[in-house]
C-alpha positions as MATLAB code, in Angstrom:
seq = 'XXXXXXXXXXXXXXXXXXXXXXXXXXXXXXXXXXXXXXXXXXXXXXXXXXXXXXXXXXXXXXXXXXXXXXXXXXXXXXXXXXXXXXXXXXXXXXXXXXXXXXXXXXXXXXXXXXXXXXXXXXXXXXXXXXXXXXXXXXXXXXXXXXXXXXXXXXXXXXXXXXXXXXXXXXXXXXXXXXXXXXXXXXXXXXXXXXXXXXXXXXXXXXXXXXXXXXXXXXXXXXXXXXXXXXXXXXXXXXXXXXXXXXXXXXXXXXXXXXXXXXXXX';
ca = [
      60.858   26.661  256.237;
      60.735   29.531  258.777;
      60.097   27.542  261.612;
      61.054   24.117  262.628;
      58.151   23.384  265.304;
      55.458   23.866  262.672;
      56.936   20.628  260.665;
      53.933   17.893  261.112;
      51.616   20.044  262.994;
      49.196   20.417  260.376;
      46.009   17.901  259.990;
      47.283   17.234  256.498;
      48.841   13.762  256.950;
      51.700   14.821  255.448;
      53.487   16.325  251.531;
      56.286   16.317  249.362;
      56.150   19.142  246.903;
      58.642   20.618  244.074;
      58.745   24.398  242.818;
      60.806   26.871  240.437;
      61.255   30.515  240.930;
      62.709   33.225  238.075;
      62.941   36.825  239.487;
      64.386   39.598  237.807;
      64.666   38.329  233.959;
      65.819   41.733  232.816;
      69.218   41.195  234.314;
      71.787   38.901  233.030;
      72.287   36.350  235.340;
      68.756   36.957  236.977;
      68.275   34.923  240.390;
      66.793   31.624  239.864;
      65.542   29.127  242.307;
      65.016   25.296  242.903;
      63.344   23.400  245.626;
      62.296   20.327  246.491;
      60.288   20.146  250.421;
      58.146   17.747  252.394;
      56.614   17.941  255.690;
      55.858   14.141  257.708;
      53.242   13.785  260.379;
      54.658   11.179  262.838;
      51.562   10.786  264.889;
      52.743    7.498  267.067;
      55.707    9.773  267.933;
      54.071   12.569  268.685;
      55.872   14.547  266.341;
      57.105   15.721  262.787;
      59.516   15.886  260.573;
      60.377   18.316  257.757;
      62.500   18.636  254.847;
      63.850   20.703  251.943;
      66.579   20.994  249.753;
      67.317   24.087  247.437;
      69.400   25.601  244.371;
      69.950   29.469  244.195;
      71.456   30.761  241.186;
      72.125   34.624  240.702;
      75.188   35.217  238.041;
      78.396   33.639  238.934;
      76.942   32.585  242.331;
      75.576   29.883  243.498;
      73.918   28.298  247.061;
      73.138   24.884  247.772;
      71.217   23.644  250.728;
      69.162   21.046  252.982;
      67.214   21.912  256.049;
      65.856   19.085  258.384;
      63.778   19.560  260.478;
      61.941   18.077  263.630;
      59.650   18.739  265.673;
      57.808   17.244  269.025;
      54.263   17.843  269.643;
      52.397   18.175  272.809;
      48.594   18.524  273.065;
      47.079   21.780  274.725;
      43.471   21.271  275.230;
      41.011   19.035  272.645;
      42.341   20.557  269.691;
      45.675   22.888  270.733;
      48.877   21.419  269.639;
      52.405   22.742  270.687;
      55.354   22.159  268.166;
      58.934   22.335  270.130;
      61.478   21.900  266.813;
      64.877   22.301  266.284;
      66.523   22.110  262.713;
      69.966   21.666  260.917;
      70.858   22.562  257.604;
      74.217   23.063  255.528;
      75.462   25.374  252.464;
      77.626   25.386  250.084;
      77.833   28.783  248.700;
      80.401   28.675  245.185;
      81.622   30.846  243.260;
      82.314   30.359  239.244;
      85.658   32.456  238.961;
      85.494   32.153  235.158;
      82.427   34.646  235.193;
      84.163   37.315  237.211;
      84.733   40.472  235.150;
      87.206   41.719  238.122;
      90.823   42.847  238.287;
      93.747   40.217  238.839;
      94.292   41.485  242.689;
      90.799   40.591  243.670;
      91.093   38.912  246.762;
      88.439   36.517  245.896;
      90.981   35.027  243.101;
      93.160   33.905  245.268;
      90.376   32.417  247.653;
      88.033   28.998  247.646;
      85.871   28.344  244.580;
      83.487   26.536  247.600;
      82.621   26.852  250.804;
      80.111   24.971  253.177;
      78.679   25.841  256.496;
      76.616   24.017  258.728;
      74.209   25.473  261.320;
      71.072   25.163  263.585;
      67.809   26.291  264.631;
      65.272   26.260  266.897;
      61.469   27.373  267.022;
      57.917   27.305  269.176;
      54.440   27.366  267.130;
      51.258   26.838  268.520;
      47.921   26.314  267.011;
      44.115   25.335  267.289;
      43.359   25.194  263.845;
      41.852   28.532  263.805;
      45.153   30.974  265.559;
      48.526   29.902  264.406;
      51.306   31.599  266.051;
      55.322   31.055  266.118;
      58.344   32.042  266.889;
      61.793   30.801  265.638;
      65.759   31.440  265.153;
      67.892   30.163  262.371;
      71.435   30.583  262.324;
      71.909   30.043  265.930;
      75.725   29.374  265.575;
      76.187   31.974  262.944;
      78.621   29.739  260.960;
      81.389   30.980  258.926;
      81.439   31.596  255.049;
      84.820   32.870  254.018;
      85.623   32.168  250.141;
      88.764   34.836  250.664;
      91.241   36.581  253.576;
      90.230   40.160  252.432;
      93.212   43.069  253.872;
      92.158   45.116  256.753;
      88.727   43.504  257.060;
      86.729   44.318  260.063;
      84.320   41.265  260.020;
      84.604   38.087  257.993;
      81.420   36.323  256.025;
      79.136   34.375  258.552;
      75.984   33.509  258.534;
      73.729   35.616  260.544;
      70.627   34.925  262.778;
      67.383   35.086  261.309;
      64.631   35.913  263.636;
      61.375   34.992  262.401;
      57.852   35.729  264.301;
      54.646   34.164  262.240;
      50.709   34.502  262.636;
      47.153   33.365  260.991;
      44.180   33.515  261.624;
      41.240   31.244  260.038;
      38.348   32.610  259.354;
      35.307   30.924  257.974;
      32.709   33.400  255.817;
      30.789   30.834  254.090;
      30.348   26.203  253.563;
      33.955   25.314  253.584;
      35.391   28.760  252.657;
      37.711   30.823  254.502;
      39.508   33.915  254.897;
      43.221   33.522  256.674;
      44.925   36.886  257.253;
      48.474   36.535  258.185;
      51.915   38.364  259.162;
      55.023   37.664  259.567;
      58.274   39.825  260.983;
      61.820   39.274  260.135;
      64.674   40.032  262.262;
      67.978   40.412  260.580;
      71.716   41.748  261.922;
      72.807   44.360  259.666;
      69.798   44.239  257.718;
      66.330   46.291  258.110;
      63.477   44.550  259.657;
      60.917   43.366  257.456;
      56.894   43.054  257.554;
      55.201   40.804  255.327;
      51.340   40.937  255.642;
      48.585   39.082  253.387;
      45.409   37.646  252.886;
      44.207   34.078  251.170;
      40.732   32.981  250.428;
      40.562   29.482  250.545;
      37.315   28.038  248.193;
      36.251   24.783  249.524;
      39.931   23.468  249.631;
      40.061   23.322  245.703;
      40.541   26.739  244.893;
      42.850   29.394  246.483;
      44.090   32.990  245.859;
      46.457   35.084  247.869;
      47.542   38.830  248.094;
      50.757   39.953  250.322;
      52.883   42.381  251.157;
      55.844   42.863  252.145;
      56.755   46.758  253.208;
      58.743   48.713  250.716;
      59.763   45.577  249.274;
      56.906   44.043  246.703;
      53.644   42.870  246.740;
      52.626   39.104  245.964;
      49.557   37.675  244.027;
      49.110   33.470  244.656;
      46.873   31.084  243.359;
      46.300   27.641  243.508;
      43.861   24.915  242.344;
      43.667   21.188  243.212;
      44.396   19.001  239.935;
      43.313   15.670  241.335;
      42.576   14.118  244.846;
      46.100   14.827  246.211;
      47.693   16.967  243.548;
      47.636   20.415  244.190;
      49.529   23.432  241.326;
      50.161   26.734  242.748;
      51.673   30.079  240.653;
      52.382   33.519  242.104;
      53.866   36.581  240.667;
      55.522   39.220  242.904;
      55.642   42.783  241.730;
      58.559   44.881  243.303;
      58.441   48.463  243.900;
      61.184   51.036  242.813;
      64.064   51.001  242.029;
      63.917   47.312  240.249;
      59.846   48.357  238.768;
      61.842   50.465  236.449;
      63.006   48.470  234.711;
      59.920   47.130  232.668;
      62.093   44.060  230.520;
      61.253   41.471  233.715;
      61.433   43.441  236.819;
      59.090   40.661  238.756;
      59.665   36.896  239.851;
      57.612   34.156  238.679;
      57.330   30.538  240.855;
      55.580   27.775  239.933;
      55.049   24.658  242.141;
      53.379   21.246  242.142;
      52.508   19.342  245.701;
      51.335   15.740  246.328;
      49.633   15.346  249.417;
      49.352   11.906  251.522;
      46.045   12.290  252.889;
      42.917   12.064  250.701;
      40.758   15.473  251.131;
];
């Protein structure tokens, strides 16, 4: 969820939805992801409410974490909508010591198998159901997430903000079919920014295909069908670029997901 203010906003009534991610299968220990999410229109309230909790998996590693999230929303106009959100969400991030290959002075021996940190965030999205824009912060308190008191350290383990800036655009070409071009850009301390940019076709709200990118990172192929009424199943495949393309055993991540919407379409 990259930004709190967009949970409820939509004119979808509301979803709960499940999905599994595999990236990387040539490496032992390959990075492995489960989620379950749903977004809740509260329209007496004038708000939303949003949800997820997730399982990340990468060797001896692992993260566990829920995200709530709420947001109020004010009317701009006949069809405008402001989201004002905020969010809170906690990890445990854990370590399985009896998978470390490391020597018996490790500092990470002698620390916590566990650790959990809890932390906030706060976001503005507008949209007309055409332009979608936002603008959010995770992280705000930049929590600690020490597993070990490492010698001569200059900066423990925290949490760090996550900026996040989003945009769409709807675009119909043709009887209930649409092009949406989007972008997002991701601001990270001590990491380099990145740009994600992509286009989905959207086929009379039963059939959908994607294609992003994100810059010197990987590009991302989507699609989607809707099984029944309110039952939507969605697959993409990302393909990274170099160095991890070379190695051609399973140098890509596979997700898979399967959404139940409450509002008949």
């Amino acid at each position: 969820m990259y930004n709190p203010a967009a949970a409820g906003i939509s004119n979808e009534g509301g979803m709960v939805g499940i999905s599994y991610r595999s990236q990387w299968s040539s490496f032992p220990g390959n990075p492995r992801t489960f989620m379950l999410y749903g977004d809740f229109a509260l329209p007496r309230l004038k708000a939303g409410l949003g949800a997820y909790i997730y399982r990340d998996e990468t060797g001896p590693t692992s993260r566990t974490g829920i995200q709530l999230a709420y947001s109020y929303h004010v009317r701009t106009g006949e069809v405008g909508r402001l989201g004002l959100g905020i969010e809170l969400r906690a990890l445990q991030y854990a370590v399985d010591k009896s998978k470390l290959n490391i020597s018996n002075d490790d500092p990470i021996l002698g620390g916590d198998d566990k650790k959990l940190a809890i932390d906030a965030g706060a976001g503005v999205y507008w949209t007309n159901d055409k332009l979608s824009v936002g603008v959010a912060v995770s992280q705000l308190i930049q929590s600690k997430l020490e597993l070990a008191n490492v010698p001569n350290s200059t900066e423990g383990g925290k949490l760090y903000r996550h900026y996040n800036l989003t945009a769409n655009y709807r675009l119909q070409t043709g009887e209930n079919i649409y092009l949406i071009p989007n972008a997002m850009v991701r601001v990270i301390e001590h990491s380099p920014t990145e740009f994600d940019f992509g286009m989905k076709m959207d086929f009379q709200d039963k059939l959908w295909w994607a294609l992003n990118w994100r810059v010197k990172q990987f590009w991302s192929f989507q699609a989607g069908f809707k099984l029944l009424q309110r039952v939507r199943l969605t697959y993409s495949y990302d393909y990274y670029q170099t160095p991890i393309s070379f190695f051609s055993g399973g140098s890509g991540a596979h997700e898979i997901g399967l959404r139940f919407g409450f509002k008949k379409k």
